[in-house]
N, C-alpha and C positions, 0 to 999 in steps of 0.2 A: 364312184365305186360301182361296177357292174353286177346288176340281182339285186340292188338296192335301191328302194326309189323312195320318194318323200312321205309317204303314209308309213313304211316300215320306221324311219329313221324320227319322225313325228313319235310313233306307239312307241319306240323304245326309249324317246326322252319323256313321254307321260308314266312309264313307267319307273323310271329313273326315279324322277319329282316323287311321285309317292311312296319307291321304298326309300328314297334319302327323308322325308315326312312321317315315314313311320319310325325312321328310328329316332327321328327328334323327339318323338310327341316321348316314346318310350325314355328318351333321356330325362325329356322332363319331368317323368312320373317316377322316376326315382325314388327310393327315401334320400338318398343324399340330395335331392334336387328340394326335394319339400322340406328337408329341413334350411336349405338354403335362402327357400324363401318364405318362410314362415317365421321362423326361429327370432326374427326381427319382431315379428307383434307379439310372440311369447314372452319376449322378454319385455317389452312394455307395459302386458298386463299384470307381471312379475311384480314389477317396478310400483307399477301403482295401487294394486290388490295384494301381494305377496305369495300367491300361488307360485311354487319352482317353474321354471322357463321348461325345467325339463319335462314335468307332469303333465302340461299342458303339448306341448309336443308328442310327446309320447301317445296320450291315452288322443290324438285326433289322429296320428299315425296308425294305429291298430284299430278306432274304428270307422274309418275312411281307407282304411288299404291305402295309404299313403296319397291322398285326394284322386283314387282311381275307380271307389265306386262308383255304382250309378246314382246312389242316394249324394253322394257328396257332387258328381259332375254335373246332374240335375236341379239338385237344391239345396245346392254349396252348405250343406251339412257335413260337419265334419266330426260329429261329434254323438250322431248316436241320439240326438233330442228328440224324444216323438212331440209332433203338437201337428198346427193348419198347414195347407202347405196349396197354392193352385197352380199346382203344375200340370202342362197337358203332355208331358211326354210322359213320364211315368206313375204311377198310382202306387202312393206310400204311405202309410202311419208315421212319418219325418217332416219334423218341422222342415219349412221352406225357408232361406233367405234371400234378400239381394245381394248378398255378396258373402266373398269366406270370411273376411274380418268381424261381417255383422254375427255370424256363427262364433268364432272366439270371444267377441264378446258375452256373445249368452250363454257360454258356457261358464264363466265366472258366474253371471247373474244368474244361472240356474245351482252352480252350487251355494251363493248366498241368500238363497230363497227357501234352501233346503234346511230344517233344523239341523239334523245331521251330519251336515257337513258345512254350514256357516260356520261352527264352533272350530274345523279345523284353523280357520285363519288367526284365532286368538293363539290357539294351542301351540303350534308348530311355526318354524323360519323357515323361508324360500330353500335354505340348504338340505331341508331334511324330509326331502322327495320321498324315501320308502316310508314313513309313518303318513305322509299324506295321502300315498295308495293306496296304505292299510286303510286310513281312515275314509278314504272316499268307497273301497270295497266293504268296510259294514255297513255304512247308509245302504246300502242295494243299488247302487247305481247299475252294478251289473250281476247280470242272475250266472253268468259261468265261475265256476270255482276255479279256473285259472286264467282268469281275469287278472290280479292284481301281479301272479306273476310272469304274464307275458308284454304288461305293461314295463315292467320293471326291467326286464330283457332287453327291451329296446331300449330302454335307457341307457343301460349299459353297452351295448350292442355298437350304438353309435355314440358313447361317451355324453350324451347331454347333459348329464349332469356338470359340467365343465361351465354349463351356459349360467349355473343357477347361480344366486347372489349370496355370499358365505361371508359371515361377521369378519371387520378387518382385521386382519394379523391369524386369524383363526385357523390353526394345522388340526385336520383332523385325525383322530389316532386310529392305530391302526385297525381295531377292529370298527371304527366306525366309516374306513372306508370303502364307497359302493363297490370294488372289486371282492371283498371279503366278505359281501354278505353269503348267507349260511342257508343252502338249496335240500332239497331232497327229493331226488325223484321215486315216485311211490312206484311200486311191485308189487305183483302177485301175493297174496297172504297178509299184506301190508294192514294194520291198524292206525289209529292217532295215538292210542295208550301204547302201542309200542313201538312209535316212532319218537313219540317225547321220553320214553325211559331210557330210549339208546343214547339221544342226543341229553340228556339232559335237561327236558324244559317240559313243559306241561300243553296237554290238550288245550285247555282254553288260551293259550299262550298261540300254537299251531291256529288254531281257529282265527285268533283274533288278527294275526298278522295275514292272514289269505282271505279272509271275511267269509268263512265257512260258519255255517248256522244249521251245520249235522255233523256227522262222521261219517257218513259215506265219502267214500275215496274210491280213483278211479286211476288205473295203472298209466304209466308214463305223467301224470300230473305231479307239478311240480310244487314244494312248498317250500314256502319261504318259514325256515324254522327262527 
């Protein structure tokens, strides 16, 4: 072809190669991709711990930005742990691991180290994801008050609850199914005393399901009543 000689036709195939490389990298970073490949050791640690497939998916999904941070693509943290970490590319308060699976696993062994929330695994079955979120957001695992439900969003968001292990023969009814749980997004003027008088349920009831340890509320936050 004439006006075309082999360095242009070279730069246009190195350019090629890496936007065709970016959009893979971007495919892989998916949440559908990470749960596709994750969702497999979720549910084995399900299996042999009893934490929901879904909980554990979910709460490494929101806070790994789906294995997109730099804490997690550095120091395969997927989960928000602070501890030692010697990493020379970035400088973090986040435990280090050698690998992501070594991360899922210390995320069970940090919630069974925890009083707090060891007690969940007695309490609760794999199927019953939202009282496990409740109960993992009053230990403090996490200091934002809509923590537990934007965990719970993504549950629903991409159906993981689908994944968790549910006693056999066991239908659940219909208010107890994850599609029908019961939301409130806060407003302007907004109380806890009078958002449990509208609905019907009480302040400490509000608190305990979003692991709130005041009445400050903050507009567009969401609770799970």
């Amino acid at each position: 072809m004439k006006g075309i000689n082999k360095t242009t036709i070279a730069l246009c195939l190195a350019m090629w190669l890496t936007a065709t490389s970016a959009i893979h990298t971007i495919a892989q970073e998916s949440p559908q991709a990470y749960i596709e490949q994750y969702k497999d050791a979720a549910i084995q640690h399900m299996e042999e711990h009893g934490c929901p497939a879904s909980i554990i998916l979910a709460i490494a999904m929101h806070e790994s930005a789906h294995g997109t941070s730099r804490v997690a693509r550095h120091l395969n943290n997927h989960f928000g742990i602070k501890g030692p970490n010697d990493s020379k590319e970035i400088r973090s308060a986040y435990k280090g691991y050698s690998s992501v699976e070594e991360s899922y696993q210390d995320f069970i062994d940090f919630l069974k180290r925890r009083k707090r929330t060891v007690e969940l695994f007695d309490l609760y079955e794999p199927h019953e994801y939202q009282k496990w979120v409740q109960g993992i957001a009053r230990s403090g695992y996490a200091h934002s008050t809509s923590w537990s439900s934007k965990v719970i969003n993504i549950i629903r968001k991409y159906n993981l609850h689908e994944l968790d292990k549910k006693p056999e023969g066991m239908v659940l009814a219909a208010a107890e199914m994850p599609e029908e749980a019961a939301w409130y997004t806060v407003k302007r003027g907004d109380t806890l005393y009078d958002i449990a008088r509208k609905y019907g349920t009480t302040v400490q009831t509000i608190q305990r399901n979003n692991g709130l340890t005041d009445s400050r509320l903050r507009i567009g936050q969401q609770l799970l009543l």
